[in-house]
TORPA-734915 format. One record per atom (N, C-alpha, C): x, y, z; residue in one letter. Coordinates in steps of 0.2 Angstrom, whole numbers, plus 5000, padded with zeros to 4 digits. Each point is the difference from the previous one (the first is absolute). Layout:
BEGIN
XYZA;...
REM end
This chain:
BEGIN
480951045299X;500549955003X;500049934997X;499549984998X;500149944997X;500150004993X;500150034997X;500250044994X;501049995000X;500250055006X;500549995001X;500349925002X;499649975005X;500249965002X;500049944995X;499649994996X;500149964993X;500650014995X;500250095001X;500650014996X;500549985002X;500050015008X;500649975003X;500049925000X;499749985000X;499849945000X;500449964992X;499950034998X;500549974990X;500550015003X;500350065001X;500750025001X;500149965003X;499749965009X;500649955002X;499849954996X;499549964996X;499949944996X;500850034996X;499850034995X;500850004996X;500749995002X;500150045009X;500549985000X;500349955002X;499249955003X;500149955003X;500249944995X;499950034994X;500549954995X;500749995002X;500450055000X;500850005002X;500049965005X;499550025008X;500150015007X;499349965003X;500049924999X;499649964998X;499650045011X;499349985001X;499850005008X;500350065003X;500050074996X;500050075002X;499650005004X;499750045007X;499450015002X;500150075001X;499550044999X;499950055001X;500650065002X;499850005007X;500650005005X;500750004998X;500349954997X;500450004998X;500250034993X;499450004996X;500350044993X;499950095001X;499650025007X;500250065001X;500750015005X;500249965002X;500749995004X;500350014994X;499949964995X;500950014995X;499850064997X;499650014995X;499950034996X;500150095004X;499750005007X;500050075002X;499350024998X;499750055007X;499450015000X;499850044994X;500550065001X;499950054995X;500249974990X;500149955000X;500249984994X;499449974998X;499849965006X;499549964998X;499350044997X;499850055004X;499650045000X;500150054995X;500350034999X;500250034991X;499949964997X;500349935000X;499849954993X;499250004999X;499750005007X;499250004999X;499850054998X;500050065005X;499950064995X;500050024994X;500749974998X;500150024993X;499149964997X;500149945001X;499649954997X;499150015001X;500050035004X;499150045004X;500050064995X;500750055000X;499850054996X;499749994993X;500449934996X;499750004993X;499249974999X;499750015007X;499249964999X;499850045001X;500150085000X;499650065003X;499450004995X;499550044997X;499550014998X;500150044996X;500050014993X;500050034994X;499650105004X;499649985006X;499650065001X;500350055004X;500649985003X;500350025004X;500550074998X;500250045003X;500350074998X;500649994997X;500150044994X;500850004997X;500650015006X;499950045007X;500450005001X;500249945003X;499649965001X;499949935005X;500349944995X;499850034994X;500149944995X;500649994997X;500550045004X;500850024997X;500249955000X;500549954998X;500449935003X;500650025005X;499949965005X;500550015004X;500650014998X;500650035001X;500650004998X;500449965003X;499949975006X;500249965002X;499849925001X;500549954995X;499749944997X;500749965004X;499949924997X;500249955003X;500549954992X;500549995000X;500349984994X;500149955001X;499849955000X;499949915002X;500649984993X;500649965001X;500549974994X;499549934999X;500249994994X;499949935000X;500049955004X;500550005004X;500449935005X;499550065004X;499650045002X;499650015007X;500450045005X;500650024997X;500350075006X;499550064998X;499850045004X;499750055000X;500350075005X;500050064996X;500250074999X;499550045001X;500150065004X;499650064997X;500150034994X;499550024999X;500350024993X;499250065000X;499950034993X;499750064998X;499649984993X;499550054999X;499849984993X;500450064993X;500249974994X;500350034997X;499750075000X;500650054998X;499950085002X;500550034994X;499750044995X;500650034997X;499850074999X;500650035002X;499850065002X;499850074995X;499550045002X;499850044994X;500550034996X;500050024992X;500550034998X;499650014993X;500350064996X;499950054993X;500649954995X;499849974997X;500449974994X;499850024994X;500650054998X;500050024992X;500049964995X;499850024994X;499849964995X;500949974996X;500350095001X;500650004998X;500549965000X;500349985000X;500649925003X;500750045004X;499950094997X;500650025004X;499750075003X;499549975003X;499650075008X;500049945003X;500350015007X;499949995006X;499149965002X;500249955004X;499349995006X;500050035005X;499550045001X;499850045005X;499749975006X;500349995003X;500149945007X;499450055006X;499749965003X;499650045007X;500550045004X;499850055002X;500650065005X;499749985005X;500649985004X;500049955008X;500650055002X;500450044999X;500650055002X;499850075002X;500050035006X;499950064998X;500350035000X;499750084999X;500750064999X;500450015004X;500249965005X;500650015006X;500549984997X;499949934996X;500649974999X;500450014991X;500449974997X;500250024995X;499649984994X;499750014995X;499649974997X;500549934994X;499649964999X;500149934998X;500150034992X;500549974995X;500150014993X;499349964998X;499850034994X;499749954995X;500149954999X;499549955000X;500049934998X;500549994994X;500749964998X;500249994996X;499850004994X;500150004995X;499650014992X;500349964997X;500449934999X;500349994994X;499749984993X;500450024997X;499649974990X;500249935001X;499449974998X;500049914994X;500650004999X;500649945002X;500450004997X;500250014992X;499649994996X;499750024993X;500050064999X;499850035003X;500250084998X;500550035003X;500349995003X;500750045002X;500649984995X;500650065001X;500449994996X;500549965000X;500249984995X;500549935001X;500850054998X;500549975004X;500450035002X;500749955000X;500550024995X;500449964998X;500850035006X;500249955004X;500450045006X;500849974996X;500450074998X;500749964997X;500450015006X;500349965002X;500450005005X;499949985006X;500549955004X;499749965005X;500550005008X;500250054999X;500450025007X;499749995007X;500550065005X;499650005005X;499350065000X;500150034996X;499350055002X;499249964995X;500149964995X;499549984999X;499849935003X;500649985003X;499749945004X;499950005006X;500250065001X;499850035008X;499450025002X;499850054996X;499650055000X;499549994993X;500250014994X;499550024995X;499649954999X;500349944998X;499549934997X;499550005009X;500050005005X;499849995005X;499450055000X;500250074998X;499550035000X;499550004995X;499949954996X;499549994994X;499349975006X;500549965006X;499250005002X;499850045001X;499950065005X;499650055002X;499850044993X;500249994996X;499750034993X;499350004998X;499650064997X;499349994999X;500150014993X;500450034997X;500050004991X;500549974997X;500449955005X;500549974995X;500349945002X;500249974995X;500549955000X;500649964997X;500549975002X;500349974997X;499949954993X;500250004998X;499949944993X;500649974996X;500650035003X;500749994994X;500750045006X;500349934999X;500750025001X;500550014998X;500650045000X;500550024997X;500649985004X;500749954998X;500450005003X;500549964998X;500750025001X;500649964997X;500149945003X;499549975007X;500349925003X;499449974997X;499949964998X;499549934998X;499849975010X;500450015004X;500049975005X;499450035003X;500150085001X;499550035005X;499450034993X;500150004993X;499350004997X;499549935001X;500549955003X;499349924999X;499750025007X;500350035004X;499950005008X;499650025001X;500150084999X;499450065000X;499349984998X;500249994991X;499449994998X;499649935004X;500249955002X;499449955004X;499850055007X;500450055002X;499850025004X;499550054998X;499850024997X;499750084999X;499749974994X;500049934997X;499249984998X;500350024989X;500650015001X;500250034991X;500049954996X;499849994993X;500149954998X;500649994995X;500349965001X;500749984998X;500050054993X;499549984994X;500350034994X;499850095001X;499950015005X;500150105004X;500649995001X;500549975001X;500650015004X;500650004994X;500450075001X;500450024993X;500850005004X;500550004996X;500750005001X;499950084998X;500750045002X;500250054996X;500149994993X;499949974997X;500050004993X;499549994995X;499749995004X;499149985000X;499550074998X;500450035006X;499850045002X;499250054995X;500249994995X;499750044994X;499449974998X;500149935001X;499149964998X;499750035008X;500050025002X;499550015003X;499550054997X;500150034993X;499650044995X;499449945000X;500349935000X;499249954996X;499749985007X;499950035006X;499949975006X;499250055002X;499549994996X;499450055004X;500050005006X;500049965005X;499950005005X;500650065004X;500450034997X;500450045003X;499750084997X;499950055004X;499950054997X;500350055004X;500649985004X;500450055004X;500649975002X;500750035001X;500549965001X;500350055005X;500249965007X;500450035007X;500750004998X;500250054999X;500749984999X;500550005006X;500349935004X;500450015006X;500849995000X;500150044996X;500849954998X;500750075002X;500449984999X;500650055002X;500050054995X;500150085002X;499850054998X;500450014992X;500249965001X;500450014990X;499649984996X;499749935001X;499549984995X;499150055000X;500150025004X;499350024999X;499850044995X;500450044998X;500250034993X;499749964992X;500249955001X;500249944993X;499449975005X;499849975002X;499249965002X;499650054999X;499750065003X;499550034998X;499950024994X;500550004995X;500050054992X;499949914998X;500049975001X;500249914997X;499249995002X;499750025008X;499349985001X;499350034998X;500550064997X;499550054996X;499749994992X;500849985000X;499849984992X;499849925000X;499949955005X;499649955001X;499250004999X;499750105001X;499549995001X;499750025007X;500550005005X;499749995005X;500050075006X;499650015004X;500050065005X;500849965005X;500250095002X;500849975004X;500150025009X;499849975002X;500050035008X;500849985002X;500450055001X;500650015001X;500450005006X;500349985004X;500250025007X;500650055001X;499850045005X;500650065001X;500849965000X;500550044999X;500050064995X;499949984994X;499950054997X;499449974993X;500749984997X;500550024998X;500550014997X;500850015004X;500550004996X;500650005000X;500350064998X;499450054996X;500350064999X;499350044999X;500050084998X;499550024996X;499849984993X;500550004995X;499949964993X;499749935003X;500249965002X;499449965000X;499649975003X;499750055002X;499350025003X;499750044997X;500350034995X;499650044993X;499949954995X;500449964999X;500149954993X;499249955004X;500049985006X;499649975001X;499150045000X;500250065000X;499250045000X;499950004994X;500450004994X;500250014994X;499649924998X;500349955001X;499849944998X;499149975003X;499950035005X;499249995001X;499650044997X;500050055000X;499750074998X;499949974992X;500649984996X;500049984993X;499449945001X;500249945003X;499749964999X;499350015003X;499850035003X;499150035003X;500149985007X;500549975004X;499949965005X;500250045008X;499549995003X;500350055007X;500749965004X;500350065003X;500549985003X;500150055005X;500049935007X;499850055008X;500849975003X;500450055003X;500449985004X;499849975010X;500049955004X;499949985005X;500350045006X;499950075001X;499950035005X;499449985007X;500349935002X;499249985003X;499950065006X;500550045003X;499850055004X;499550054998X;500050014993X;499650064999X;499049975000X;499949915001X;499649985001X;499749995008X;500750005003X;499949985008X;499650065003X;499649965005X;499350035003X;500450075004X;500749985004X;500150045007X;500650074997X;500249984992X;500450044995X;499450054997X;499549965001X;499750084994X;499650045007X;500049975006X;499750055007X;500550045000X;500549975000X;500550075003X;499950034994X;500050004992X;500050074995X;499350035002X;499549965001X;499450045001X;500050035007X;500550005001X;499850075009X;500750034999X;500550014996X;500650034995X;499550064996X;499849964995X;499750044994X;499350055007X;499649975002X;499450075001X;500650045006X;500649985002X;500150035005X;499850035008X;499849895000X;499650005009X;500450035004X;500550015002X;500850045005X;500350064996X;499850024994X;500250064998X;500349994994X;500450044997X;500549984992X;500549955003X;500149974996X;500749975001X;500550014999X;500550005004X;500850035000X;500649964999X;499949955000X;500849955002X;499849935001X;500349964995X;499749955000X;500849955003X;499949965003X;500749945000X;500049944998X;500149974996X;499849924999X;500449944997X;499949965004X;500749955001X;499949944999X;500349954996X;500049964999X;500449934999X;500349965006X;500849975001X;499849955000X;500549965000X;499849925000X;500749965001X;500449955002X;500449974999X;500149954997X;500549994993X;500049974996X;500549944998X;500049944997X;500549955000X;500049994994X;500549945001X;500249964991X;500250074993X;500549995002X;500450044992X;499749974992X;500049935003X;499749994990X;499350035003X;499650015003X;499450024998X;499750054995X;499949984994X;499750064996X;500150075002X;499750015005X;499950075001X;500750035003X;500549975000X;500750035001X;500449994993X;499850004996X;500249974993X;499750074997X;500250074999X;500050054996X;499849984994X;500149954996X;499749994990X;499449995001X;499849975007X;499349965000X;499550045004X;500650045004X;499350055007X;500150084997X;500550024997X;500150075000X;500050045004X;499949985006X;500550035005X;500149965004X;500050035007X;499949955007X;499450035003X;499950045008X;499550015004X;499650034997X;500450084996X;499450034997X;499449984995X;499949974996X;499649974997X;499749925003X;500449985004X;499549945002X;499650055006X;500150025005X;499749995006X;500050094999X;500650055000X;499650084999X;499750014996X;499849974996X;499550014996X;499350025002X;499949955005X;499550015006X;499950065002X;500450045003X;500150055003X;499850074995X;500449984994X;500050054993X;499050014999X;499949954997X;499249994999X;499750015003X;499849995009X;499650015001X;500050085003X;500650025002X;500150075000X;499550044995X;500149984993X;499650034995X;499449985000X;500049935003X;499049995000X;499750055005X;500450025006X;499650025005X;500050075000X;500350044998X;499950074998X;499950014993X;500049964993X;499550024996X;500550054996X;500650035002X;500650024997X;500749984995X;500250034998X;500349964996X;500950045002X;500649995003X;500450015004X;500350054993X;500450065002X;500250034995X;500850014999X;500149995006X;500849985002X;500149945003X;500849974998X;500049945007X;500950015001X;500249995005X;500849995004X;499949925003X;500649964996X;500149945003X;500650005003X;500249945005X;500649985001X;500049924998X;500549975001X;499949935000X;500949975003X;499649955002X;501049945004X;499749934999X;500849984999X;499949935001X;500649955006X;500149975004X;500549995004X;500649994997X;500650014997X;500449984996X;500149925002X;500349954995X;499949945003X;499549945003X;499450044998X;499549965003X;499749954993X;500049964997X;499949954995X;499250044999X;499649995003X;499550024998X;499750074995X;500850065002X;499850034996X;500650014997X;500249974997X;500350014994X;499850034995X;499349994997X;499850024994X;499450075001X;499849995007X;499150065000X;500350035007X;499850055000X;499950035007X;499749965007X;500350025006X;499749995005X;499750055003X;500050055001X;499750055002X;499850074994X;499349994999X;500050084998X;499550055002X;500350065003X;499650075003X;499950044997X;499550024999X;499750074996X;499650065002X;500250034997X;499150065002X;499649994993X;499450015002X;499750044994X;499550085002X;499950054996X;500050045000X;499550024997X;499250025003X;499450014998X;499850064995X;499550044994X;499850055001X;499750025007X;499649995003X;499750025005X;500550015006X;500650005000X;500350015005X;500649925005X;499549954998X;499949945005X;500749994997X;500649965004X;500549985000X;500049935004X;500149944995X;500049945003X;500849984999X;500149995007X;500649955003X;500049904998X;500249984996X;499849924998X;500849985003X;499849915000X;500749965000X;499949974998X;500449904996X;500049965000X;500549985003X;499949935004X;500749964999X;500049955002X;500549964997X;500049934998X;500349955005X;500350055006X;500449955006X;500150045006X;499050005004X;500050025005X;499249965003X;500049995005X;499449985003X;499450034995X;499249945001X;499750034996X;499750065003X;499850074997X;499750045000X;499250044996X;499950005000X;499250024992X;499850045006X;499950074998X;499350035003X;500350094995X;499650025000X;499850084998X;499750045005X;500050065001X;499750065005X;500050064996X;499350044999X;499850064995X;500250045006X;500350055001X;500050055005X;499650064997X;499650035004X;499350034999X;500050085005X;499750034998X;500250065004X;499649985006X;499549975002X;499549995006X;500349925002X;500449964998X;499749935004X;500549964993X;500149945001X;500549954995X;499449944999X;500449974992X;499449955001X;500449944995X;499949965001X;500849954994X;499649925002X;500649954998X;499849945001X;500749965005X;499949955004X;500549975002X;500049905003X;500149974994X;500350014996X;499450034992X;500550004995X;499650044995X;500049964995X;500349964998X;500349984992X;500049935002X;499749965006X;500149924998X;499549974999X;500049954999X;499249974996X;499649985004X;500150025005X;499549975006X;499950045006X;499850025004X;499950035007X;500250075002X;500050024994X;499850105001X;499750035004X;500450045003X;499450025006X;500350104999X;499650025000X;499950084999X;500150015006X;500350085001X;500050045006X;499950054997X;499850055007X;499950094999X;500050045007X;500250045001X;500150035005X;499950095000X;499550015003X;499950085001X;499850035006X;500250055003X;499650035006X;499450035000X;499949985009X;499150014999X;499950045008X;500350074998X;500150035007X;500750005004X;499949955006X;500549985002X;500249925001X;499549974994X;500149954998X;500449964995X;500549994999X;500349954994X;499849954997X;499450004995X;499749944997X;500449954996X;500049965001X;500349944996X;499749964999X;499849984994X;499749944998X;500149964994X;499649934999X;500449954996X;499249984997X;499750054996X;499249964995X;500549954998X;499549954999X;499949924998X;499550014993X;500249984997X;499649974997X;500049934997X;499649974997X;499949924997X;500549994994X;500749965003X;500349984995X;499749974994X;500350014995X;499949984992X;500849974999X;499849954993X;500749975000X;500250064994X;500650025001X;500150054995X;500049984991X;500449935002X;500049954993X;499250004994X;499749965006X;499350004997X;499750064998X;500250085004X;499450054999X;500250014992X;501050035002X;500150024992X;500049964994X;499749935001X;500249964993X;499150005000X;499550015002X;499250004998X;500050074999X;500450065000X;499950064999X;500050004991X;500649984999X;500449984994X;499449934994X;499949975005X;499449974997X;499250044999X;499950035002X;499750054999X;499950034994X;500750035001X;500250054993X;499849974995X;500249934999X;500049974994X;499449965000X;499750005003X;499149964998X;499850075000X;499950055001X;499750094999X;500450054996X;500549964996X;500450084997X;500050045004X;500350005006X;500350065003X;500950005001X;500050085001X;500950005000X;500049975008X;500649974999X;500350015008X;500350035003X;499750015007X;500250055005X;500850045000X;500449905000X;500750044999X;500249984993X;499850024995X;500349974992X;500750015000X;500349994995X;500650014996X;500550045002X;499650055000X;500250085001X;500250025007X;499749965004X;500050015007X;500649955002X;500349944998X;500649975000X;500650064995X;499950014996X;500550054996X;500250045004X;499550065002X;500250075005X;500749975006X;500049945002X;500149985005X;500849985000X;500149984992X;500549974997X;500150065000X;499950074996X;500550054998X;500150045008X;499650005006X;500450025006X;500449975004X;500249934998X;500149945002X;500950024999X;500050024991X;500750024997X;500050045002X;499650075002X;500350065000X;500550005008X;499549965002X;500349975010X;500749974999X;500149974993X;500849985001X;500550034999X;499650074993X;500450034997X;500450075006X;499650015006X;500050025004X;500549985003X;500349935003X;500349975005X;500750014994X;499949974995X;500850014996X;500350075000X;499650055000X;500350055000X;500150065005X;499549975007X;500050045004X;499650075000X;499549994998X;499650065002X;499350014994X;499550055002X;499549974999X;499950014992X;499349944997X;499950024995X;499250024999X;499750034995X;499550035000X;499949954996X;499149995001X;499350004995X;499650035000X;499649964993X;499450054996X;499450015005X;500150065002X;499150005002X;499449984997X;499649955003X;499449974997X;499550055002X;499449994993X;499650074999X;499549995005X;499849935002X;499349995004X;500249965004X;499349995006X;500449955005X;499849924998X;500449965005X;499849914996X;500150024992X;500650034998X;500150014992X;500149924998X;500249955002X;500049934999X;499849965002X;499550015001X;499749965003X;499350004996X;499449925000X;499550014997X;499350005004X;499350014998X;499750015005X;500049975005X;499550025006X;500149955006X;499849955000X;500249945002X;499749945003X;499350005002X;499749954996X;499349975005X;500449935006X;500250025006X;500249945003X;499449955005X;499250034999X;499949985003X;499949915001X;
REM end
């Protein structure tokens, strides 16, 4: 006790500095019995005796955080929690397991590369999808970056680049476009520009030297989306089209309970894709510049992942298409187009687009045991799955969750991937092309009223390249 009491004894001399004639009494009045007596404690425990037991000799965890100016906090002594740290720069830390098997388990600790090692990435085009979505998803990226911009306003190239960190002489006009052959820091180009140009950019970024990440529809026709696999393939350079569904988490769940046939084979698929649209100058009602209307901007959707999810390749299609007579906006492209496609295996999918109705996006696999799709399916954010089968005299419905991913990010570090590992991509060249030549067959359909046939593909995922590593 006199031990303590001498330690008590400093503690009120010190605070009797701020708090001149503290008496006892009074310094455990402010301070609080329990505070006071922790502060001692604390202060008794660091005089224990070197002989005393490890378990006695532990520090308390509960300490006293005195500021400068004399405010004092509880507080704790530092703790960092146990964990497996790889040597690798792209394996996960292995954190302590605090979650048990009740609950969903936690992703892997994030991986990203040194910004030094990821890919630098030259983005031509600065609309609404890369300044919406794409430039924005470089943060969540673990293999890539931006480094160079492409675009016909000086206004929003000075903008972006203080935004997004680019250095003025990265930032190219349309007529520039071609030095970026002398820019090492580029070793991949996003192409985000209206469907006409993508043609003349990717055979211009190929023969630049550089790998071509290309956004759907790859093209304007099937020629050229040939001429463009023609111009990589000669130069050595890979060329992926941005089906970012075919990378999203809750799109390859429904192929993966489709293909093992969790509910049975599959029979009938429906999948739909609306939106309501404005502004007649807008590019995308402008036929020289969109090459079409709904179907290729937004059925496209529909077209694609139909083929992602069965693994098949449609052997017929019957299209219809209308546009309102009078409407300005279509003047030039379609407003609606409906189609079948018609499977080897049987399956018959029902598709839509159109370009001037409420939004709509979802798909549904109908399956001999049970249905299983997405709703919505096709937008860039808040996908949510459904499935429904009988369990007796039960009607199961459910909606798996799983951990969104930005779809932006997964597909453009896929692609980065490729090009730091020589690997083909998942969707190549080829995989935009098949899409272009069903795309025509679907209009050649609607002109003339009745169906028209294609080639049977000899294997499944004929266009498609190995699978993804997305972890």
């Amino acid at each position: 006790m006199k031990q303590i009491d001498h330690l008590l004894q400093l503690v009120k001399t010190d605070i009797e500095v701020e708090s001149p004639g503290l008496s006892r009494t009074d310094f455990l009045r402010l301070t609080g019995k329990g505070l006071a007596i922790g502060v001692v404690g604390g202060l008794a425990a660091s005089c224990q005796s070197a002989g005393q037991s490890a378990a006695s000799s532990q520090p308390d965890p509960a300490t006293v955080y005195r500021s400068p100016s004399g405010q004092q906090v509880p507080s704790s002594a530092p703790y960092s929690p146990p964990a497996t740290v790889p040597k690798e720069v792209d394996k996960p830390i292995e954190l302590e397991q605090w979650k048990s098997d009740v609950d969903v388990k936690s992703a892997p600790t994030p991986t990203p590369l040194p910004m030094d090692q990821r890919v630098g990435y030259a983005i031509v085009g600065l609309g609404h999808l890369a300044l919406e979505e794409i430039l924005p998803a470089f943060s969540q990226c673990k293999k890539s970056k931006p480094v160079a911009l492409v675009s016909g306003s000086p206004e929003k190239l000075q903008k972006v680049a203080q935004q997004y960190g680019i250095k003025p002489s990265s930032c190219y006009r349309y007529e520039q476009y071609d030095q970026l052959k002398n820019n090492p820091e580029v070793q991949a180009i996003y192409i985000v520009l209206p469907n006409s140009m993508h043609a003349e950019y990717t055979i211009r970024g190929a023969q630049a030297g550089k790998h071509i990440l290309c956004e759907k529809p790859m093209a304007n026709s099937p020629q050229e989306a040939q001429a463009m696999i023609d111009a990589c393939g000669k130069a050595g350079k890979k060329l992926m089209v941005a089906y970012r569904i075919q990378y999203e988490p809750n799109n390859r769940m429904i192929r993966d309970m489709v293909r093992s046939k969790q509910f049975g084979a599959p029979k009938f698929i429906e999948s739909f894709n609306c939106q309501s649209s404005a502004n007649p100058q807008h590019w995308r009602h402008i036929k020289a510049l969109a090459g079409g209307g709904s179907l290729p901007d937004i059925g496209l959707y529909c077209l694609n992942t139909t083929r992602f999810v069965l693994g098949e390749e449609p052997i017929e299609v019957f299209g219809y298409q209308y546009s309102t007579p009078g409407n300005p906006l279509f003047r030039e492209v379609e407003e609606v187009m409906s189609w079948q496609m018609r499977f080897p295996s049987g399956v018959i999918a029902n598709c839509a687009a159109h370009y001037n109705v409420h939004e709509s996006r979802r798909y549904r696999v109908l399956a001999e045991r049970g249905w299983m799709g997405l709703d919505p399916a096709f937008s860039y954010q808040g996908l949510r799955a459904e499935t429904a089968h009988a369990d007796g005299m039960v009607e199961r419905k459910e909606t798996p969750t799983m951990a969104p991913k930005n779809q932006f990010a997964t597909e453009i570090d896929h692609f980065s991937d490729c090009v730091m590992n020589d690997k083909q991509p998942f969707t190549p060249g080829e995989e935009g092309l098949q899409d272009q030549k069903i795309m025509a067959a679907i209009y050649q359909s609607a002109r003339e009223g009745k169906p028209v046939k294609l080639p049977a593909a000899t294997k499944p995922d004929a266009f498609r390249g190995p699978e993804p590593d997305l972890a």
